[in-house]
C-alpha positions as a Markdown table, in Angstrom:
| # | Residue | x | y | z |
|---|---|---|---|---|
| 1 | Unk | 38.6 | 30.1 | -147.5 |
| 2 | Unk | 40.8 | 31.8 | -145.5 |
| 3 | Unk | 41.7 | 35.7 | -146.5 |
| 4 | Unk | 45.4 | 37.1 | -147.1 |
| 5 | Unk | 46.6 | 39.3 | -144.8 |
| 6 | Unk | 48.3 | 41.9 | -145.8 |
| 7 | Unk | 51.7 | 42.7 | -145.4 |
| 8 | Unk | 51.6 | 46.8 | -143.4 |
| 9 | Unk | 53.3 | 49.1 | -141.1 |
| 10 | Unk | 52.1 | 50.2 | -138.0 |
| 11 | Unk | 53.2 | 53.2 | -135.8 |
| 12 | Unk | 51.7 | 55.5 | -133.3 |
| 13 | Unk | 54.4 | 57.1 | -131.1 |
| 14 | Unk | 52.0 | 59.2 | -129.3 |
| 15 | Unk | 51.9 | 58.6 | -125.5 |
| 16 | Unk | 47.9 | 58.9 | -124.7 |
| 17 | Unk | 46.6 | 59.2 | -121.4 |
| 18 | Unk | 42.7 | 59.3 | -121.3 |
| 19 | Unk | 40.5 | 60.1 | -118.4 |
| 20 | Unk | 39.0 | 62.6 | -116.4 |
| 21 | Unk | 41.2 | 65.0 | -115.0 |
| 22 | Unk | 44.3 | 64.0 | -117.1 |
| 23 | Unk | 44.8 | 67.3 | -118.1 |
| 24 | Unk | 46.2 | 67.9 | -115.0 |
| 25 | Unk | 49.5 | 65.9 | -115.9 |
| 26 | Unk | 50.5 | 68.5 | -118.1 |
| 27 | Unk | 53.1 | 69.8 | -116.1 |
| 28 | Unk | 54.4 | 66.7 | -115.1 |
| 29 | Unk | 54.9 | 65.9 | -119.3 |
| 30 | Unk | 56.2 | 69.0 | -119.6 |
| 31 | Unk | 59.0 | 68.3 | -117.0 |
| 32 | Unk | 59.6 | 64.7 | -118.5 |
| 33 | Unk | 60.0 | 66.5 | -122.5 |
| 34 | Unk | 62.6 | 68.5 | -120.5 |
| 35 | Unk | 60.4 | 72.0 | -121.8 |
| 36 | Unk | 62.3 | 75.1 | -120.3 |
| 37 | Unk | 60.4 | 77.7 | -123.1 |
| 38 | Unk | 56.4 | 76.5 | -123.5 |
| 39 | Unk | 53.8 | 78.3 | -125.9 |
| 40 | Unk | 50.2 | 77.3 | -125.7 |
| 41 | Unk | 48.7 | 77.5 | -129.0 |
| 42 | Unk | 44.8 | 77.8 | -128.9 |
| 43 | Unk | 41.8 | 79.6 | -130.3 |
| 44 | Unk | 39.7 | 82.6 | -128.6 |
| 45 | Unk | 36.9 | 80.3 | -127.6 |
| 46 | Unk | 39.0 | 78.3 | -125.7 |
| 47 | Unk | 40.8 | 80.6 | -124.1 |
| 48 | Unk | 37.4 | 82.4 | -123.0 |
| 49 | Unk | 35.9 | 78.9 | -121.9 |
| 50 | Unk | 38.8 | 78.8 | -119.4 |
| 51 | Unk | 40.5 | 76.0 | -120.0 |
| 52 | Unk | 43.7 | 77.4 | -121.1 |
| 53 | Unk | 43.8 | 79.0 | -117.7 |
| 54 | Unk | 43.6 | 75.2 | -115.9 |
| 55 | Unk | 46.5 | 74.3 | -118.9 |
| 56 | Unk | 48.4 | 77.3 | -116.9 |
| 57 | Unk | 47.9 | 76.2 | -113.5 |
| 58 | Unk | 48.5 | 73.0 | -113.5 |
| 59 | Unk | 51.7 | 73.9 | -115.4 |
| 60 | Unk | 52.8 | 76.9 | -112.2 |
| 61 | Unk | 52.5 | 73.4 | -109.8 |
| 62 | Unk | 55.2 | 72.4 | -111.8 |
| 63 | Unk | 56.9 | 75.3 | -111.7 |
| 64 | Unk | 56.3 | 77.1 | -115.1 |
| 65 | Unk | 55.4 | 80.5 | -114.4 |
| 66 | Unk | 55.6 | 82.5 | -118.2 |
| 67 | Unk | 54.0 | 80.3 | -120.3 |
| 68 | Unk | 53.2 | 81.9 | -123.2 |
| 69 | Unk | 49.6 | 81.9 | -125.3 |
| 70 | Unk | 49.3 | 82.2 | -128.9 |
| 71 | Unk | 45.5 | 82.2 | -128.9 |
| 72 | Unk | 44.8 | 83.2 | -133.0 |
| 73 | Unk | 44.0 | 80.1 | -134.2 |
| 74 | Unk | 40.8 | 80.2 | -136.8 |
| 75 | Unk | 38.9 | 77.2 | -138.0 |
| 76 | Unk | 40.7 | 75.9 | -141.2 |
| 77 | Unk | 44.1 | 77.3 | -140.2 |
| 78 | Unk | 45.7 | 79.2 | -142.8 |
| 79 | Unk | 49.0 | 79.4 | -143.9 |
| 80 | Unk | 49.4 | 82.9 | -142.7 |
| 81 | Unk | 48.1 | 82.3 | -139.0 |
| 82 | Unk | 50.8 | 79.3 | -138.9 |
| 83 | Unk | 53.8 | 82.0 | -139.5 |
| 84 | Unk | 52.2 | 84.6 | -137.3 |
| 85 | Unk | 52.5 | 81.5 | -134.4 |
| 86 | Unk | 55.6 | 80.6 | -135.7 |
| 87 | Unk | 57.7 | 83.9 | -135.4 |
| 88 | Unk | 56.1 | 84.6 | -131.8 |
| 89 | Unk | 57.5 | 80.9 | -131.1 |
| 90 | Unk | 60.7 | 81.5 | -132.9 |
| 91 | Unk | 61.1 | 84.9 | -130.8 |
| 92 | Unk | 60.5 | 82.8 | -127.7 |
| 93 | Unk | 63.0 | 80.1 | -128.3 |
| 94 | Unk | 60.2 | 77.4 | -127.8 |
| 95 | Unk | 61.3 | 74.1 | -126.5 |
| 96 | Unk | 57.7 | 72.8 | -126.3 |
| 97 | Unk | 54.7 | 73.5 | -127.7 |
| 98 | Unk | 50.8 | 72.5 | -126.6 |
| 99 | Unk | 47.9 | 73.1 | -128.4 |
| 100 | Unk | 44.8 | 73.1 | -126.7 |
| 101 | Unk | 41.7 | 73.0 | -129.1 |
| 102 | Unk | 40.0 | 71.2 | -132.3 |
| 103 | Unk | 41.9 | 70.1 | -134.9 |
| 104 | Unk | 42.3 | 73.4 | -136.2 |
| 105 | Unk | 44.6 | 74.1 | -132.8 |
| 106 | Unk | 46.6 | 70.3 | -133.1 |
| 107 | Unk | 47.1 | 71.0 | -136.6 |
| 108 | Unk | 48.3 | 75.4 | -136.0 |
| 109 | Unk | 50.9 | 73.7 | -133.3 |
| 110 | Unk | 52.3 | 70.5 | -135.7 |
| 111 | Unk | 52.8 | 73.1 | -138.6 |
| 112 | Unk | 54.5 | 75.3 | -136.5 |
| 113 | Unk | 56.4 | 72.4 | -134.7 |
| 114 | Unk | 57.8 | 71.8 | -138.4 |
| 115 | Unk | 59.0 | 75.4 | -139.1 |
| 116 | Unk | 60.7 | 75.6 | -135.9 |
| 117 | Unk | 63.2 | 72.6 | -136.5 |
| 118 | Unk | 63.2 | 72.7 | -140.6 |
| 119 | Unk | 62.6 | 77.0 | -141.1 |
| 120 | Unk | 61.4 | 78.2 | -144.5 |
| 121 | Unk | 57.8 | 78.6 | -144.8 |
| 122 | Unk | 55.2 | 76.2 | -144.6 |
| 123 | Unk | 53.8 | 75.5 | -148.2 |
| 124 | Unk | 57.8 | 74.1 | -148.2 |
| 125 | Unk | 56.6 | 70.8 | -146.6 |
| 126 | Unk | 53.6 | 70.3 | -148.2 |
| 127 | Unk | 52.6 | 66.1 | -148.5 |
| 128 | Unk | 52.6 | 64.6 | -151.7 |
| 129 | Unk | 53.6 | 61.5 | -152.2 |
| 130 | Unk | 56.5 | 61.3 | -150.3 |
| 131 | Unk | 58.4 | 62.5 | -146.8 |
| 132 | Unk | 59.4 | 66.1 | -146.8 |
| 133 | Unk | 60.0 | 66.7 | -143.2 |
| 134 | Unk | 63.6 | 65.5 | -142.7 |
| 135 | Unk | 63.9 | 65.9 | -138.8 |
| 136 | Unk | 60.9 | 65.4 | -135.6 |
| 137 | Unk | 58.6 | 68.5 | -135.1 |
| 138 | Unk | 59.2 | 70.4 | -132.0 |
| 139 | Unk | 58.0 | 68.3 | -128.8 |
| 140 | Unk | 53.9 | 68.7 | -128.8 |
| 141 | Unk | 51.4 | 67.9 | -126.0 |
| 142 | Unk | 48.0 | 67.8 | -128.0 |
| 143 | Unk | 44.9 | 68.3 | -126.2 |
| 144 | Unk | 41.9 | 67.9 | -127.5 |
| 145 | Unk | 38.7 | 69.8 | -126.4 |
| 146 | Unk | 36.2 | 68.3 | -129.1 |
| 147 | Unk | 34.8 | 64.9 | -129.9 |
| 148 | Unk | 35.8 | 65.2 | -133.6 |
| 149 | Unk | 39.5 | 66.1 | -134.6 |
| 150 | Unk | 41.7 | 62.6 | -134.4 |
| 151 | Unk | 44.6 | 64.9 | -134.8 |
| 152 | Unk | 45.8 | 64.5 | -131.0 |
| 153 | Unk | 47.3 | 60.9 | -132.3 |
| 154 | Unk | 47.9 | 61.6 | -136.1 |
| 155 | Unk | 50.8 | 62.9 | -138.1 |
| 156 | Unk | 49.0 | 65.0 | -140.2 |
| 157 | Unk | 47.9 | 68.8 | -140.4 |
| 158 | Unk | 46.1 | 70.2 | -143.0 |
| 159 | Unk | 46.8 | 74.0 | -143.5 |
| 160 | Unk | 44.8 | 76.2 | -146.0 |
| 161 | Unk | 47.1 | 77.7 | -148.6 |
| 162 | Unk | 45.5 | 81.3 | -148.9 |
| 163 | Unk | 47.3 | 81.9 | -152.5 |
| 164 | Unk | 45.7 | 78.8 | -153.9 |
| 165 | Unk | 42.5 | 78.8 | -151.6 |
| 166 | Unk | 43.7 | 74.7 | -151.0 |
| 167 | Unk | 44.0 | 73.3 | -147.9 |
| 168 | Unk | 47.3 | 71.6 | -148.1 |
| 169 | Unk | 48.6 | 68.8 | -145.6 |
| 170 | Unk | 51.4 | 68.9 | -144.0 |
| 171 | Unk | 53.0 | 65.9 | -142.3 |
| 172 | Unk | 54.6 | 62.8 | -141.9 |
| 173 | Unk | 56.5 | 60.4 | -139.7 |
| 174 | Unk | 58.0 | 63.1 | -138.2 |
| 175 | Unk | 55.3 | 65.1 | -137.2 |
| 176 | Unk | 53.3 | 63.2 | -134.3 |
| 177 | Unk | 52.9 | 64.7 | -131.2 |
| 178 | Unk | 54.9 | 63.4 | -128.5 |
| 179 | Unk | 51.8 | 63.0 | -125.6 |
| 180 | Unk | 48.3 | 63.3 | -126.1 |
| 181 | Unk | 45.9 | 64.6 | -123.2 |
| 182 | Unk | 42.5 | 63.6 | -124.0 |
| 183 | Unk | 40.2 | 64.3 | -121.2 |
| 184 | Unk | 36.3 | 63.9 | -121.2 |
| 185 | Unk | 36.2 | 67.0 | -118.7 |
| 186 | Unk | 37.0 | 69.2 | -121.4 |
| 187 | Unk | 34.4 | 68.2 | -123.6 |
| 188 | Unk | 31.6 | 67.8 | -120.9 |
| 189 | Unk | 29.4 | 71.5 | -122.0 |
| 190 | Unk | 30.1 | 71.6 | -125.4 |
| 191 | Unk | 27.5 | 72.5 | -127.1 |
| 192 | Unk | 25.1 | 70.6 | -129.2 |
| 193 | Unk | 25.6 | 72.0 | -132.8 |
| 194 | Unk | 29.5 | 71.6 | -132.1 |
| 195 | Unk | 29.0 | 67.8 | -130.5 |
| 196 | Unk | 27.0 | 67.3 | -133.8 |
| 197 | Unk | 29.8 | 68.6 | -136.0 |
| 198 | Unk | 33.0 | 67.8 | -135.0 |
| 199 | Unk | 31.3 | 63.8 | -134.2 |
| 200 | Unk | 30.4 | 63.3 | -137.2 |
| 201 | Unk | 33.6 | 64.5 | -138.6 |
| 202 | Unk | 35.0 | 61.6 | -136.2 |
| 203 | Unk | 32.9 | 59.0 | -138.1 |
| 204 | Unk | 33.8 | 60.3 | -141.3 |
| 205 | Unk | 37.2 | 59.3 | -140.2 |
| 206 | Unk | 36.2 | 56.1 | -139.0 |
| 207 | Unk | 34.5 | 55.1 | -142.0 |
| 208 | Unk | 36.9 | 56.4 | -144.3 |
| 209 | Unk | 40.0 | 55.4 | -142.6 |
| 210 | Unk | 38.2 | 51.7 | -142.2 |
| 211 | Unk | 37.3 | 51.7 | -146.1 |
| 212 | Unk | 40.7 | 53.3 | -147.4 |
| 213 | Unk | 42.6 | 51.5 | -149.9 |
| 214 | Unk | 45.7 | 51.8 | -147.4 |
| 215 | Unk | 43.5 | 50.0 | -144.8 |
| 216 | Unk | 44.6 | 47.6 | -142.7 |
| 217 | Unk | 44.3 | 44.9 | -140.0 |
| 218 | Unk | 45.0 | 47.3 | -136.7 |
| 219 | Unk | 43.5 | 50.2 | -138.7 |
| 220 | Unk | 40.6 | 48.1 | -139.0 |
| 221 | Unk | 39.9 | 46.7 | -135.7 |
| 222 | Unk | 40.2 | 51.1 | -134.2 |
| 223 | Unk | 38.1 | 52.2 | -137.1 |
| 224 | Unk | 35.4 | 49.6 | -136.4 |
| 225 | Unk | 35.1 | 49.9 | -133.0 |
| 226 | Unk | 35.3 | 53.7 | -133.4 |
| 227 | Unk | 32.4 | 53.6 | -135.4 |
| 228 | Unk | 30.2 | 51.5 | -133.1 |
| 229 | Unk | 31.3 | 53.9 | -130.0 |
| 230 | Unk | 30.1 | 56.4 | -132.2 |
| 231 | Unk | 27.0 | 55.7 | -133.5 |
| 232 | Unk | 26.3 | 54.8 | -130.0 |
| 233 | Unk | 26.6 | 57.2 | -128.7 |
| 234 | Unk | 26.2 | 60.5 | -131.0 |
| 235 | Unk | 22.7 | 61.3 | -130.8 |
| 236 | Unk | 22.5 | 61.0 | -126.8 |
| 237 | Unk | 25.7 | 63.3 | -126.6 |
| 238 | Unk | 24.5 | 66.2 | -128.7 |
| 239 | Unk | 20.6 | 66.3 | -128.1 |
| 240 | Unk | 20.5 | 64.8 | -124.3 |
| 241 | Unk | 24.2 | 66.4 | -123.5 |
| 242 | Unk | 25.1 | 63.4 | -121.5 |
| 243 | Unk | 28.6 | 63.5 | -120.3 |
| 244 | Unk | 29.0 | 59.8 | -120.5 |
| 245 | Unk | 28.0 | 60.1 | -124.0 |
| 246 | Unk | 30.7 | 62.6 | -124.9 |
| 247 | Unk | 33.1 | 61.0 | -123.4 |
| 248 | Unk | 32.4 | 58.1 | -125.1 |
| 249 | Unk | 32.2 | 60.0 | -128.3 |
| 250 | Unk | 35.7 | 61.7 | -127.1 |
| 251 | Unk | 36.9 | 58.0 | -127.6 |
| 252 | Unk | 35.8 | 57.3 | -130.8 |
| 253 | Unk | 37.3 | 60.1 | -132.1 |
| 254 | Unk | 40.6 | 59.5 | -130.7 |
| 255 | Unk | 40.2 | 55.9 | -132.0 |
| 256 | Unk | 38.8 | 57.0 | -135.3 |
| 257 | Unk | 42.1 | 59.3 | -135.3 |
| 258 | Unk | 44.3 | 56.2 | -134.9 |
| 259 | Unk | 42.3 | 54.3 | -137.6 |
| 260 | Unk | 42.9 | 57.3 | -140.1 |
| 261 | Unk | 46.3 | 58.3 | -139.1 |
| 262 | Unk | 47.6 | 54.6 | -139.8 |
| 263 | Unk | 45.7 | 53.9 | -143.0 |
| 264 | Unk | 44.2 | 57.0 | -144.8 |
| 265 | Unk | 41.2 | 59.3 | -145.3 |
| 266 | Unk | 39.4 | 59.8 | -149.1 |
| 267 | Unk | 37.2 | 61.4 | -151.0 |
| 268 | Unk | 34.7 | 62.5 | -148.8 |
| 269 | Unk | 37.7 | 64.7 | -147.4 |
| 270 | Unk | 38.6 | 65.8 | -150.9 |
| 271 | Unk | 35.5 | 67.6 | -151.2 |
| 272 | Unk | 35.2 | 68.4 | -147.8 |
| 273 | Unk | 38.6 | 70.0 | -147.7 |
| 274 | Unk | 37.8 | 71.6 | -151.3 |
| 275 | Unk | 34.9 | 73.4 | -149.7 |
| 276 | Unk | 37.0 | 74.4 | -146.7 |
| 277 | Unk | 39.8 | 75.9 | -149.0 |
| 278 | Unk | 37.4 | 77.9 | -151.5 |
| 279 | Unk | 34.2 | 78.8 | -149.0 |
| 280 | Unk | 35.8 | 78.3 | -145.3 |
| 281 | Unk | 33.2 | 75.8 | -144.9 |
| 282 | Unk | 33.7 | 74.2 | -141.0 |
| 283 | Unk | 35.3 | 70.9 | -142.0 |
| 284 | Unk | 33.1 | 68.7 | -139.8 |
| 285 | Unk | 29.9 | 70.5 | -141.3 |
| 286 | Unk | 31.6 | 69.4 | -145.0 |
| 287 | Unk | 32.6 | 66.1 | -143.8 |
| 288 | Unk | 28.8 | 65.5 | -142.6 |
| 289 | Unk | 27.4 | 66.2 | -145.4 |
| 290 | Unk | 29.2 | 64.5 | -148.2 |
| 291 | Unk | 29.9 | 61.4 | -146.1 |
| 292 | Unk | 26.4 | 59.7 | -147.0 |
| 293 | Unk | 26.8 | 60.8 | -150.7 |
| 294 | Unk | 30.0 | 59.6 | -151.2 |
| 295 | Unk | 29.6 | 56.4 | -149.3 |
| 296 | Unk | 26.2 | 55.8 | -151.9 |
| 297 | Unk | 28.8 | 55.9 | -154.5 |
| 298 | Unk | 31.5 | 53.9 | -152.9 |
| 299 | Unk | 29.2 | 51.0 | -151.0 |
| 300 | Unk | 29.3 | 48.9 | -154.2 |
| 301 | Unk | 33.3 | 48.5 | -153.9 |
| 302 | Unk | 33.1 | 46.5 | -151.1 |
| 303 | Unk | 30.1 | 44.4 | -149.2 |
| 304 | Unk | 31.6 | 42.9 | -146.7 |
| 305 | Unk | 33.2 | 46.7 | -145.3 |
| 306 | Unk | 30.0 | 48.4 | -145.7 |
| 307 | Unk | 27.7 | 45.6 | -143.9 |
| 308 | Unk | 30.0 | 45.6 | -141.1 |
| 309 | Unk | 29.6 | 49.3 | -140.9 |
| 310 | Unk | 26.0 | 48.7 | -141.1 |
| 311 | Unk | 26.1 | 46.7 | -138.1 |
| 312 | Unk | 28.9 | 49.0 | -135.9 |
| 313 | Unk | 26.1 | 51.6 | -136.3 |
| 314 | Unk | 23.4 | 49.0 | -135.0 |
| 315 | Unk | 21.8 | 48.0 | -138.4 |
| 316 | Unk | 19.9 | 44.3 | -138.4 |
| 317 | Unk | 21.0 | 41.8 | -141.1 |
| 318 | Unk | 18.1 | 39.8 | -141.0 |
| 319 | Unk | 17.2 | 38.7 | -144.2 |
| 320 | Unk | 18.9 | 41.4 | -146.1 |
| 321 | Unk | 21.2 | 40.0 | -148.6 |
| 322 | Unk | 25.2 | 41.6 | -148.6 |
| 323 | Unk | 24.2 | 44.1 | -150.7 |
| 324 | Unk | 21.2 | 45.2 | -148.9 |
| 325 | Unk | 23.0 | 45.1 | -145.8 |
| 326 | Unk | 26.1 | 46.9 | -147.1 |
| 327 | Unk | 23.5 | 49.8 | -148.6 |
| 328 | Unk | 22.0 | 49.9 | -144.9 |
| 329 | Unk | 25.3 | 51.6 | -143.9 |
| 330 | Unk | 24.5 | 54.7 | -146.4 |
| 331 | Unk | 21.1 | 54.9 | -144.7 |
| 332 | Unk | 21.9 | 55.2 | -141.7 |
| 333 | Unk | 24.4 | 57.8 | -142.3 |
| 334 | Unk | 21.8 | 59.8 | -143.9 |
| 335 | Unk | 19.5 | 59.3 | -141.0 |
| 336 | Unk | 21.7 | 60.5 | -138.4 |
| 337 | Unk | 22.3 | 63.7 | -140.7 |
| 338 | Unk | 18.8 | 63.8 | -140.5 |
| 339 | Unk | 18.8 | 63.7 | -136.4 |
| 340 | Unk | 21.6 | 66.1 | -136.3 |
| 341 | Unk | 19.8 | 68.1 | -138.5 |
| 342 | Unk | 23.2 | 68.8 | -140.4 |
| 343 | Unk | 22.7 | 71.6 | -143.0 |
| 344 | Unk | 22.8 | 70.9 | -147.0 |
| 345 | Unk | 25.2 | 71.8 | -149.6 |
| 346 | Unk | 23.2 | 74.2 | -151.0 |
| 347 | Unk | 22.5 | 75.8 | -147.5 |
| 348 | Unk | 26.5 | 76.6 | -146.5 |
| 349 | Unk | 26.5 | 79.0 | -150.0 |
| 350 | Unk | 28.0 | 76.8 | -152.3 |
| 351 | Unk | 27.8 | 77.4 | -155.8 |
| 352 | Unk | 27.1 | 75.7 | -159.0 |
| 353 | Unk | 29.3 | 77.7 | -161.2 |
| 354 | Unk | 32.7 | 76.8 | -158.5 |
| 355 | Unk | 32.3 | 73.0 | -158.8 |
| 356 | Unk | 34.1 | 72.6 | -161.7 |
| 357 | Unk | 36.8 | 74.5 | -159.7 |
| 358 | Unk | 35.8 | 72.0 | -156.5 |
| 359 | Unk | 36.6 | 69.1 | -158.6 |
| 360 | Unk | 39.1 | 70.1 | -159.9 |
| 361 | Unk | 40.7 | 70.8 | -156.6 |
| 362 | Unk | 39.8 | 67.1 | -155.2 |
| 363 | Unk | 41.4 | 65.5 | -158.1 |
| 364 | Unk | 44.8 | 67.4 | -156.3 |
| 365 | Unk | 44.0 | 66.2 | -153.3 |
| 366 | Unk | 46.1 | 63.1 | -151.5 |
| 367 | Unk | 43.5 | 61.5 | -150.0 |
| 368 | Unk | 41.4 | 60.9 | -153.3 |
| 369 | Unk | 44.1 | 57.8 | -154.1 |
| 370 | Unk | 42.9 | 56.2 | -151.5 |
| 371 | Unk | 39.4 | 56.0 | -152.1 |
| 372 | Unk | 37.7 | 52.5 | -152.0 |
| 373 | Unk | 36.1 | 52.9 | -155.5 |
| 374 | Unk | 38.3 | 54.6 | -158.4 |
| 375 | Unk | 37.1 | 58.2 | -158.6 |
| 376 | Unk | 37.4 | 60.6 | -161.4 |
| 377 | Unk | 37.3 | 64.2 | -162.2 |
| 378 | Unk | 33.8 | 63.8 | -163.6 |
| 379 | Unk | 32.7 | 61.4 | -160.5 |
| 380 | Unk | 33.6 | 64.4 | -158.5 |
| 381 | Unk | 31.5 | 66.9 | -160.3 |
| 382 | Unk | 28.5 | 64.6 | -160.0 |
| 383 | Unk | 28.5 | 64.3 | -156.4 |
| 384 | Unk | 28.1 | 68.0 | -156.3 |
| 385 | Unk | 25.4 | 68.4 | -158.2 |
| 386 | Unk | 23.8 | 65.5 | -156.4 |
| 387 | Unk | 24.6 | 66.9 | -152.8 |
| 388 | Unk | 23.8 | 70.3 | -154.2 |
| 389 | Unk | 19.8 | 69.1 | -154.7 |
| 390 | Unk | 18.8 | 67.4 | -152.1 |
């Protein structure tokens, strides 16, 4: 018989241009977006890898000589970093703003995007359950420079609220960039541990995103083809550092960020994003971690998802039964953990005494709605504990 198909929205505004070398197009986009006053928003590491200073010539060719840098982006943005960006942008009467980076530098650039055309401060437009942004961000190129953050072609930024130790998001319709840059020279000597990370923070998004209750038909067809590039392609990019690989891997995060940016995330992020807020955990290490833990509790909601995640990620069905197969997914989750050698809970200095805290803090979060299997308070707790002794 025949399955309904649901009645959704899709949108992704976001003008991508993938390849190598696309990055040098930024001055030609910048010209098009009509940008007179730029700021690069960016991290340290980026800006010592050199790449901001290719960002900056190939915008002189086009004949911006005083781009400015804001370059004080941490991992797990906070709230106070956004305003420091903000008010240096503000001062500069910025027309256009490209952040160069992880997720934590796309996510810096849309938060200050919002304060620039809305003012205020940024825990204003915090998501909930409905639209608080009431205008576009300021124009945003978005260039990517791991194989892990999604946030290039999402509308979503998640800022940590130093006051509540919570990493809020921030978003909406309004807030996608307007080009994304996403360019497998940028990501071509990253180094293993970061490959590892930020990759399997990609599949996390894939997987959720694909599972989510908001899931649907064109999420589904990015997420499942973002997990197959993926698992593909994973391992050989962070312990042979192929360059094919990574690019590869460079596209299934981008896809993985379509996926999650049209349906949602869940509750692997909740915790994730709970560690983040309370312990500055690296959100890709969190994601990595939880994501087989979570998916052992969730597999059971659905078969049919989870075998065909078993499968994207190169699993046999041969005489495995739907369940079986479906559990395979979980497996091989935890085997390429194993591979990656991604650290445990116990090992990033969590602690038993916060998770009631922890849990607490996931039941706040918005992705935890849209988590396959109906989770609770006390679900949460337990997943702690269980990823806190292996």
């Amino acid at each position: 018989m025949a399955a309904e198909v649901k009645t959704f929205d899709f949108e992704l505004p976001t003008r991508i241009r993938f390849g190598a070398g696309v990055v040098k197009s930024v001055g030609e986009e910048a010209r098009s977006l009509g940008a007179e006053h730029i700021l690069i928003i960016t991290d340290p590491g980026i800006v010592k890898a050199g790449i901001v200073d290719r960002i900056l010539e190939a915008l002189k060719e086009e004949g911006y000589e005083n781009t400015e840098i804001f370059d004080g982006v941490e991992p797990n943005p906070r709230d106070t970093t956004v305003h420091k960006a903000y008010e240096l942008a503000k001062s500069l009467g910025t027309d256009l703003l490209i952040s160069v980076g992880g997720g934590s530098s796309i996510d810096t650039a849309k938060a200050v995007g919002a304060l620039l055309e809305h003012g205020g401060q940024i825990k204003d437009y915090e998501f909930t359950d409905a639209e608080v942004l009431t205008k576009p961000i300021t124009p945003l190129i978005a260039v990517p420079t791991t194989v892990g953050t999604g946030s290039e072609v999402t509308c979503w930024s998640v800022i940590t609220d130093t006051e509540r130790h919570f990493k809020m998001t921030v978003g909406g319709h309004f807030a996608f960039p307007k080009v994304a840059l996403v360019d497998p020279e940028l990501v071509a000597t990253l180094p293993a541990g970061i490959v590892a990370s930020t990759g399997m923070d990609a599949l996390t998004h894939a997987i959720e995103g694909y599972t989510a209750n908001s899931s649907e038909p064109v999420s589904d067809a990015y997420g499942l083809y973002a997990i197959e590039l993926i698992a593909g392609n994973l391992r050989e990019a962070a312990l042979t550092n192929s360059k094919t690989a990574k690019a590869n891997m460079l596209l299934g995060s981008m896809m993985a960020g379509i996926c999650f940016g049209s349906s949602n995330v869940a509750a692997v992020h909740s915790m994730a994003e709970a560690l983040g807020g309370l312990y500055d955990t690296p959100h890709g290490i969190a994601n990595a971690m939880l994501l087989p833990i979570v998916m052992e509790f969730n597999y059971v909601a659905d078969y049919e998802k989870f075998s065909r995640i078993a499968i994207a990620m190169g699993e046999k069905a041969d005489g495995c039964t739907k369940d079986e197969l479906a559990h395979k997914a979980v497996l091989a989750v935890k085997k390429l953990n194993q591979d990656l050698r991604i650290p445990k809970l116990k090992e990033i200095g969590a602690k038993e005494e916060d998770f009631e805290r922890l849990a607490a803090a996931c039941t706040e979060n918005m992705a935890t709605g849209d988590n396959i299997r109906k989770i609770s308070y006390d679900d949460f707790l337990e997943l702690y504990k269980i990823a806190y002794t292996l």
